[in-house]
VOTIVEX-975284 format. One record per residue: residue number from 1; residue in one letter; x, y, z of N, C-alpha, C in turn. Coordinates in steps of 0.2 Angstrom, whole numbers, plus 5000, padded with zeros to 4 digits. Atoms other than C-alpha are relative to their C-alpha. Layout:
! residues N
@drengu NUM&fidren A&n.px X&n.py Y&n.pz Z&ca.px X&ca.py Y&ca.pz Z&c.px X&c.py Y&c.pz Z
...
END
This chain:
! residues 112
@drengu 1&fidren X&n.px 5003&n.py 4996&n.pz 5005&ca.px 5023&ca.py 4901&ca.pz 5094&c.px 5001&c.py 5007&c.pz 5002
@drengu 2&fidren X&n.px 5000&n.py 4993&n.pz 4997&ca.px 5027&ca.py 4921&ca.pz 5095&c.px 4993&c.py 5001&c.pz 4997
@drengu 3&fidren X&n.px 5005&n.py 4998&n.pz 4998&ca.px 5012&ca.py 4929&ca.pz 5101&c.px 4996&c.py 5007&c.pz 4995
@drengu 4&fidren X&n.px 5002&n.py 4995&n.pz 5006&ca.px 5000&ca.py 4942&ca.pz 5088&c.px 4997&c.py 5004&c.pz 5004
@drengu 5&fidren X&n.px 5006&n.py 4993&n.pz 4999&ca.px 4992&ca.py 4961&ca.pz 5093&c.px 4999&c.py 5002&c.pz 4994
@drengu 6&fidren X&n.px 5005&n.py 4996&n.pz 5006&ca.px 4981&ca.py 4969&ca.pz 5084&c.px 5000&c.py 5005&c.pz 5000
@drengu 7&fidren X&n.px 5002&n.py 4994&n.pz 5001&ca.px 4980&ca.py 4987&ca.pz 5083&c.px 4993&c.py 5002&c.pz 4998
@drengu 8&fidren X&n.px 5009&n.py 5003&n.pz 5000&ca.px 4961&ca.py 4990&ca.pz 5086&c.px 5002&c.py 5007&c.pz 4998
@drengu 9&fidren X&n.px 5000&n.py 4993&n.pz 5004&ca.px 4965&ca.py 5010&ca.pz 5076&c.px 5000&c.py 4997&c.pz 4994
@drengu 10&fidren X&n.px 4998&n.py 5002&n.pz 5006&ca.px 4973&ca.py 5002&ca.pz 5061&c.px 4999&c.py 4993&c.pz 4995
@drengu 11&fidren X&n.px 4999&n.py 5008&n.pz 5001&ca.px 4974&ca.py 4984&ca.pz 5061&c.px 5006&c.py 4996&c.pz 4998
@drengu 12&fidren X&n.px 4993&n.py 5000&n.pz 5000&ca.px 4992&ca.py 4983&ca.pz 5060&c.px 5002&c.py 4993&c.pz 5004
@drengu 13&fidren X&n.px 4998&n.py 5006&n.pz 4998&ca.px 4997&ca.py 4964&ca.pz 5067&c.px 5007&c.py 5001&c.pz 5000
@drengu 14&fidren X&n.px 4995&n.py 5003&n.pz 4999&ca.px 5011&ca.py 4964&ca.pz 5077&c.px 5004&c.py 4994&c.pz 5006
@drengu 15&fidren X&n.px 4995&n.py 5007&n.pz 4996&ca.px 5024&ca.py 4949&ca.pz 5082&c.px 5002&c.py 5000&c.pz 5005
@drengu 16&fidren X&n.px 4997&n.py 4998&n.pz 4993&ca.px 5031&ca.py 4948&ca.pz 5099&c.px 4999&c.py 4998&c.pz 5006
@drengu 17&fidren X&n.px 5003&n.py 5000&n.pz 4992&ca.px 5029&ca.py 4945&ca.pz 5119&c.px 4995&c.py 5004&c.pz 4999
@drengu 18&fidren X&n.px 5004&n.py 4996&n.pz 4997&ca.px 5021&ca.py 4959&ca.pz 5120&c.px 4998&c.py 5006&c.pz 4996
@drengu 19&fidren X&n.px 4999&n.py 4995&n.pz 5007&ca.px 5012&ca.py 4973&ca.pz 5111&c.px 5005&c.py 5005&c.pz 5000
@drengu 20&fidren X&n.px 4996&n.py 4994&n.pz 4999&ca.px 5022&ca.py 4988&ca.pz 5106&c.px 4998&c.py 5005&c.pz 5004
@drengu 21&fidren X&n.px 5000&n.py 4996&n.pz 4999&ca.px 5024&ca.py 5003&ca.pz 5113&c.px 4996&c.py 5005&c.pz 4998
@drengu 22&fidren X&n.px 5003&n.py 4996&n.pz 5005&ca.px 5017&ca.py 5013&ca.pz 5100&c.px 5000&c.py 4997&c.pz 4993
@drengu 23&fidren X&n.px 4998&n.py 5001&n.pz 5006&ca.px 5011&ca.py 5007&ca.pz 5085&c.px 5003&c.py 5003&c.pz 4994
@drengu 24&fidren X&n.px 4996&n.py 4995&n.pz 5006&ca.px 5022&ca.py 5011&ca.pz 5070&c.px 4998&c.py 5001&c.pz 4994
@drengu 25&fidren X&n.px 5006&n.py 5001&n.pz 5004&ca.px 5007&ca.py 5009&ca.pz 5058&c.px 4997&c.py 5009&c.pz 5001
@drengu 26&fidren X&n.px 5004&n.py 4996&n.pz 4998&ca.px 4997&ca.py 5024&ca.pz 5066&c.px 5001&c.py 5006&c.pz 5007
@drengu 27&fidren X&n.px 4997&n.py 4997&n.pz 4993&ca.px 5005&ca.py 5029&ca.pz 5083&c.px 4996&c.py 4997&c.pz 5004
@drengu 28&fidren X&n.px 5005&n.py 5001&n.pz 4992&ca.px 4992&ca.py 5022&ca.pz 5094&c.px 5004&c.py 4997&c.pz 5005
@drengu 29&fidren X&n.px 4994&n.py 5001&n.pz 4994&ca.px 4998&ca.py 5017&ca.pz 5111&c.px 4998&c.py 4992&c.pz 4999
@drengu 30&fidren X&n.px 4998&n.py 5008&n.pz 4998&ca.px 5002&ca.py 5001&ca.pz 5119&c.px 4991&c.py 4996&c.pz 5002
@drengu 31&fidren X&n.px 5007&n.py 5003&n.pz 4997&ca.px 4981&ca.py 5001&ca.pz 5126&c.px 4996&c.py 4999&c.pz 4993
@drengu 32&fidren X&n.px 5004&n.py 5001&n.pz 5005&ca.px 4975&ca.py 5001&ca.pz 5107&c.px 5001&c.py 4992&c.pz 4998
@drengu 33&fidren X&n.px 4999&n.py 5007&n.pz 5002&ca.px 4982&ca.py 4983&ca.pz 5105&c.px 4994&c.py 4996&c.pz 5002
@drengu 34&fidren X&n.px 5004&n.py 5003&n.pz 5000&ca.px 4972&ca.py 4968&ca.pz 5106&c.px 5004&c.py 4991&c.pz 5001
@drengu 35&fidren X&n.px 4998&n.py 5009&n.pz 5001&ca.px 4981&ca.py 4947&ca.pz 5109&c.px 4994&c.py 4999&c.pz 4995
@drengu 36&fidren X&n.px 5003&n.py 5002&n.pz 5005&ca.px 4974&ca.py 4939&ca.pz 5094&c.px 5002&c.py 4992&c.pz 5003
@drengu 37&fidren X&n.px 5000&n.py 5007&n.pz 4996&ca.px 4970&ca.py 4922&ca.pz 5102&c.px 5002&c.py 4991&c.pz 4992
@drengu 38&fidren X&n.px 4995&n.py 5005&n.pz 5004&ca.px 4982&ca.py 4907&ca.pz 5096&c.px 4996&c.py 4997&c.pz 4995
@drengu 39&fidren X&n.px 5002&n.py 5004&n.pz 5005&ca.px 4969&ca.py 4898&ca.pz 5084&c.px 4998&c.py 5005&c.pz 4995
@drengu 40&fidren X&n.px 4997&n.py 4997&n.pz 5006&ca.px 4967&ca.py 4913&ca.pz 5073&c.px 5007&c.py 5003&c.pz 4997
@drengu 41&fidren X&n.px 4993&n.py 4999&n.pz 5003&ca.px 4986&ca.py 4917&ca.pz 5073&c.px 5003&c.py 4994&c.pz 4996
@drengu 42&fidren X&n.px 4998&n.py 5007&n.pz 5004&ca.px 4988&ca.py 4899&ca.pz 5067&c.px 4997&c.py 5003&c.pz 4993
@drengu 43&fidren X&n.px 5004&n.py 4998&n.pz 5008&ca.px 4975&ca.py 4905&ca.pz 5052&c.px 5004&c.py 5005&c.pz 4998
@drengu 44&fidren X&n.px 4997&n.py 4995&n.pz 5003&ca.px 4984&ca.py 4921&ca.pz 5050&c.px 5009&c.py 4998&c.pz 4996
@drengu 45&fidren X&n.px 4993&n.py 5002&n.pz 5000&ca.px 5002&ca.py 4912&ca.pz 5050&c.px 4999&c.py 4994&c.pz 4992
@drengu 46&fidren X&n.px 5002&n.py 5007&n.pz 5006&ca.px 4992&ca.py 4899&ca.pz 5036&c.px 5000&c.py 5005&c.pz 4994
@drengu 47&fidren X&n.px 5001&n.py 4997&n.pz 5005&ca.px 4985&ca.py 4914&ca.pz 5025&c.px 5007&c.py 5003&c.pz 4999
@drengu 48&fidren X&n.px 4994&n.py 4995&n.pz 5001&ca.px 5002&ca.py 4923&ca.pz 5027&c.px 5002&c.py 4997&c.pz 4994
@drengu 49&fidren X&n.px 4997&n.py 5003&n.pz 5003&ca.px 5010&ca.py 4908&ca.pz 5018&c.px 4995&c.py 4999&c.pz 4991
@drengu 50&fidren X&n.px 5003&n.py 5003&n.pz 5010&ca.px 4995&ca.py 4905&ca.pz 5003&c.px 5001&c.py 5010&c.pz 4998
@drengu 51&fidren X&n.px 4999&n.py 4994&n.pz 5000&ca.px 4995&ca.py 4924&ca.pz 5003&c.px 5006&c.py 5004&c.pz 4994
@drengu 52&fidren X&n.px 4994&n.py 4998&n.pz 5001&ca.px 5013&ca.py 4926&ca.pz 4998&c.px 4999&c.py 4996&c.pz 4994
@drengu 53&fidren X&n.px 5005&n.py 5004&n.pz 5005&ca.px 5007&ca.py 4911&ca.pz 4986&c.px 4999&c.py 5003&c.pz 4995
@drengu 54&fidren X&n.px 5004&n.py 4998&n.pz 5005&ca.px 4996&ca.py 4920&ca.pz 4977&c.px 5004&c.py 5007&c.pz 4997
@drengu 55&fidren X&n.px 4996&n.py 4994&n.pz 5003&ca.px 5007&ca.py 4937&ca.pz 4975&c.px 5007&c.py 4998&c.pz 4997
@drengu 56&fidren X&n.px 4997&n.py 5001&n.pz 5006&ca.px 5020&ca.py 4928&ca.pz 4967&c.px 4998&c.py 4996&c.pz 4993
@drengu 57&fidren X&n.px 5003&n.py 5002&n.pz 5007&ca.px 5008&ca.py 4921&ca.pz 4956&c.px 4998&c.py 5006&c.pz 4996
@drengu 58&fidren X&n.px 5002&n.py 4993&n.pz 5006&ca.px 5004&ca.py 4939&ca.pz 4950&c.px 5007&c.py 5002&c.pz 4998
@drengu 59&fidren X&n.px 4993&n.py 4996&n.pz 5002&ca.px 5021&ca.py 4942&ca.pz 4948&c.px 5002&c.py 4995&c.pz 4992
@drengu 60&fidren X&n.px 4998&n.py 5004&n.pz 5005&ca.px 5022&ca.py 4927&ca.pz 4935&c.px 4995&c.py 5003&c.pz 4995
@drengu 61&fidren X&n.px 5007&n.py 4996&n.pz 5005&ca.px 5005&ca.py 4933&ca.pz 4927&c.px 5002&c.py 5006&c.pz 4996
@drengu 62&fidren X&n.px 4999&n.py 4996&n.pz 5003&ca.px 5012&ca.py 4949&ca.pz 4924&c.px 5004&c.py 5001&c.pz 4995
@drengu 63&fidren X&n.px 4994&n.py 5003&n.pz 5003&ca.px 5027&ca.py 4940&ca.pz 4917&c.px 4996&c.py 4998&c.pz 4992
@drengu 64&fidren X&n.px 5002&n.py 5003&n.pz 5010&ca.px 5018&ca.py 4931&ca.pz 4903&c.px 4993&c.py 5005&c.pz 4998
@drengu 65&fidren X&n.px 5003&n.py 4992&n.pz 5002&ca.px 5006&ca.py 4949&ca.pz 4902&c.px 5005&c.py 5001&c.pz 4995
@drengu 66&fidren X&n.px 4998&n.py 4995&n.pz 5004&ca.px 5019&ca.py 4958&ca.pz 4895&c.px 5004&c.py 4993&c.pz 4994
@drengu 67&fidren X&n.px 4997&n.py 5005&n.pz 5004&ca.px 5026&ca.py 4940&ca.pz 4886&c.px 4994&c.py 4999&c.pz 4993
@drengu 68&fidren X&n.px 5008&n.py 5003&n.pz 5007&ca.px 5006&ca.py 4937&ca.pz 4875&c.px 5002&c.py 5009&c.pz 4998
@drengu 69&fidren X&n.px 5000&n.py 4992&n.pz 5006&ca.px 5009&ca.py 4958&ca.pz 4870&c.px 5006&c.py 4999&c.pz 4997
@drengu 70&fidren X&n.px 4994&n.py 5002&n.pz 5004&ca.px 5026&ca.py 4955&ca.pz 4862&c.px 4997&c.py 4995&c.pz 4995
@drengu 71&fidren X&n.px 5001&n.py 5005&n.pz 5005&ca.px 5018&ca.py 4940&ca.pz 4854&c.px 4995&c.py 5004&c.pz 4996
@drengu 72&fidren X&n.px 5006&n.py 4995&n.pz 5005&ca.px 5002&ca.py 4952&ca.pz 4847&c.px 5005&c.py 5003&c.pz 4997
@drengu 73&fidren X&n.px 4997&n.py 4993&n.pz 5003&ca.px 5015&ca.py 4965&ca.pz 4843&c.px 5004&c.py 4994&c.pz 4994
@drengu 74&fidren X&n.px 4995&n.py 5002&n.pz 5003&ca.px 5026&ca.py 4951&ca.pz 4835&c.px 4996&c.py 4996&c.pz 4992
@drengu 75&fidren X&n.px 5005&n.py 5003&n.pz 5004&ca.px 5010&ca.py 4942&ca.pz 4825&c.px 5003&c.py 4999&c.pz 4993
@drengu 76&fidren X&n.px 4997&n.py 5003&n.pz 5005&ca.px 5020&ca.py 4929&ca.pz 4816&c.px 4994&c.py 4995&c.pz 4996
@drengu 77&fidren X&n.px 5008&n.py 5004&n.pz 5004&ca.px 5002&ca.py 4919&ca.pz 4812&c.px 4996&c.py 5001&c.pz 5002
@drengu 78&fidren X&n.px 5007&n.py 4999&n.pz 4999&ca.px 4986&ca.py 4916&ca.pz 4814&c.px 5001&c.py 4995&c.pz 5006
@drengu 79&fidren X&n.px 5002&n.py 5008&n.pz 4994&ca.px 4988&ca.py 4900&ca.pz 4827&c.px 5004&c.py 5004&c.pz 5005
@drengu 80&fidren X&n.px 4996&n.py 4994&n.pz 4995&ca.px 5002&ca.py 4914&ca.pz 4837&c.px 4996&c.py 5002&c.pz 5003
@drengu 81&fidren X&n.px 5002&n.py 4996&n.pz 4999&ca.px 4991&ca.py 4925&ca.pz 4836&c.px 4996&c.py 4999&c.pz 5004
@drengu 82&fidren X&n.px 5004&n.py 5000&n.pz 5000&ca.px 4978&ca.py 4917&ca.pz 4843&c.px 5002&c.py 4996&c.pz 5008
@drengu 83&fidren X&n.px 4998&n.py 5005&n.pz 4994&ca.px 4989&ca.py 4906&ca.pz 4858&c.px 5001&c.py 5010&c.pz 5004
@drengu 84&fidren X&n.px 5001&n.py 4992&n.pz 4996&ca.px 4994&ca.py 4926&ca.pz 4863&c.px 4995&c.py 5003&c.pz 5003
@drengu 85&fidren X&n.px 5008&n.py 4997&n.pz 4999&ca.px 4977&ca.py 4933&ca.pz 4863&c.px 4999&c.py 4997&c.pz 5006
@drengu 86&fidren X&n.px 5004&n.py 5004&n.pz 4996&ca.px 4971&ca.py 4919&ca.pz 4873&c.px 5004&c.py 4998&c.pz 5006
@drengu 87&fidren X&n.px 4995&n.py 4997&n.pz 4994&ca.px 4987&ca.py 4920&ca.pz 4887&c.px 4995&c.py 5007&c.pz 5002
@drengu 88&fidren X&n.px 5003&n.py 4993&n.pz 4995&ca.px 4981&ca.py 4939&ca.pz 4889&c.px 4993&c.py 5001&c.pz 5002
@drengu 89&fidren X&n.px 5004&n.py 4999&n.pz 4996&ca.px 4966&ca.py 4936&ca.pz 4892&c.px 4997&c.py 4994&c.pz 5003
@drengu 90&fidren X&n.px 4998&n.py 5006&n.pz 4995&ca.px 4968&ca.py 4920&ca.pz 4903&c.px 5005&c.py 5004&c.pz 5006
@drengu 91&fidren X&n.px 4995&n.py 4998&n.pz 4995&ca.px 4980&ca.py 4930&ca.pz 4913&c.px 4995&c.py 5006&c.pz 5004
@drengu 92&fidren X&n.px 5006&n.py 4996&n.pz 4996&ca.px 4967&ca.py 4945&ca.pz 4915&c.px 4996&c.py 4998&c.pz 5005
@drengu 93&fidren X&n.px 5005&n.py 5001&n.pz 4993&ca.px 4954&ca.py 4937&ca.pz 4922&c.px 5002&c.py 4995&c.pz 5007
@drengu 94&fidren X&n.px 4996&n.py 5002&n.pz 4993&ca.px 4967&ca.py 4926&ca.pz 4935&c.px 5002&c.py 5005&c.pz 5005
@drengu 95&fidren X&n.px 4998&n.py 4994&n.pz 4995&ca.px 4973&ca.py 4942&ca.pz 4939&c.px 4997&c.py 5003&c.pz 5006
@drengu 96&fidren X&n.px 5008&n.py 4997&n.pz 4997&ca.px 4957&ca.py 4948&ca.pz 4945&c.px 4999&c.py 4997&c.pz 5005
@drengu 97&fidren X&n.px 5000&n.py 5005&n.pz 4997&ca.px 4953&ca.py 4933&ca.pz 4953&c.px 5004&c.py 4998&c.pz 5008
@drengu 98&fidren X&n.px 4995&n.py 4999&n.pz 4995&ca.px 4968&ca.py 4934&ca.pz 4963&c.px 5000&c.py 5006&c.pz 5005
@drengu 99&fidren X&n.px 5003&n.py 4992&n.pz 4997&ca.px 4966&ca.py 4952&ca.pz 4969&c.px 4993&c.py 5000&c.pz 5004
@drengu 100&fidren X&n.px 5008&n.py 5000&n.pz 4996&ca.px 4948&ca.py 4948&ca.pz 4974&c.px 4999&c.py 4997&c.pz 5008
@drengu 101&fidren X&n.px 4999&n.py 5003&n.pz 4992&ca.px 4953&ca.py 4935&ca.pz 4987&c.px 5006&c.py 5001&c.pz 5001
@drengu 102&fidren X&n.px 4995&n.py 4995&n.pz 4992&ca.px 4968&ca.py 4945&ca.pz 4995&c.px 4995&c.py 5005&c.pz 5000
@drengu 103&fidren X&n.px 5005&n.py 4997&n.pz 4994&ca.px 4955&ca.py 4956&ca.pz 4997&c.px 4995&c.py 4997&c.pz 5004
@drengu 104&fidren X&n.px 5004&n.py 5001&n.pz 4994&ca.px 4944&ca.py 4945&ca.pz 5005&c.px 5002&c.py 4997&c.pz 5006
@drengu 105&fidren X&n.px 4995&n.py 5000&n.pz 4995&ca.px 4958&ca.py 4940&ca.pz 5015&c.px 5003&c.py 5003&c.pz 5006
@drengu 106&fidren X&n.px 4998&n.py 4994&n.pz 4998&ca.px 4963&ca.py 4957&ca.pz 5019&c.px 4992&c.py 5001&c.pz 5005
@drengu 107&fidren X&n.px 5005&n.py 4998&n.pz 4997&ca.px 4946&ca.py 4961&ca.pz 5024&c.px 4996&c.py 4994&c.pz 5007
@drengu 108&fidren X&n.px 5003&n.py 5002&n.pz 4995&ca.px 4943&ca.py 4946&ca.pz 5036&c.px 5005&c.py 5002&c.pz 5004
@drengu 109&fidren X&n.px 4994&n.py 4999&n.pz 4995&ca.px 4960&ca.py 4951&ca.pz 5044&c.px 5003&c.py 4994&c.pz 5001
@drengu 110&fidren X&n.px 4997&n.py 5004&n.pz 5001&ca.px 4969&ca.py 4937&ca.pz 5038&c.px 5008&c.py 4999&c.pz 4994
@drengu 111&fidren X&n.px 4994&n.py 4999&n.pz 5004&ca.px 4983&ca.py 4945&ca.pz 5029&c.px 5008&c.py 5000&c.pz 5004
@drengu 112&fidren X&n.px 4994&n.py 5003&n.pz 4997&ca.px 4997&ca.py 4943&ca.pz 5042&c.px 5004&c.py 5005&c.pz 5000
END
């Protein structure tokens, strides 16, 4: 398993033997780093994966976003009308949802 530093300026996670030279995040030097001890780099290497997860799922969300407004703008009936509406705002509040835990992700320093 390649080995993780920290950046204790930025929090900048970098891969490697060894920390960098200079972070490329911030410039701190090589003394701002920190080993990030192997069973959180496991969790970071985990979150990386659901992580990546979830922001391809906002990418589909936004996909059928802009799919339920074409359907509102197209308003071929009342039973359309009402399967669009309820996509956009089905998709809204996943969106949300989504964003709230990569933030709380981000914020435990399990973003990777």
């Amino acid at each position: 398993m390649t080995k993780k530093f920290r950046c204790l300026s930025c929090l900048y996670i970098h891969q490697g033997d060894k920390a960098p030279d200079v972070c490329p995040k911030c410039g701190a030097t090589k003394e701002q780093f920190e080993q990030i001890p192997e069973n959180f780099s496991k969790l970071i290497d985990r979150s990386s994966y659901t992580n990546n997860l979830l922001m391809r799922s906002i990418y589909h969300i936004e996909e059928l976003q802009h799919l339920s407004a074409k359907g509102m703008d197209d308003n071929l009936d009342p039973g359309c009308l009402y399967i669009f509406r309820h996509m956009n705002e089905i998709t809204k509040i996943l969106k949300a949802m989504i964003l709230a835990e990569i933030n709380t992700h981000t914020q435990k320093g399990k973003w990777g």
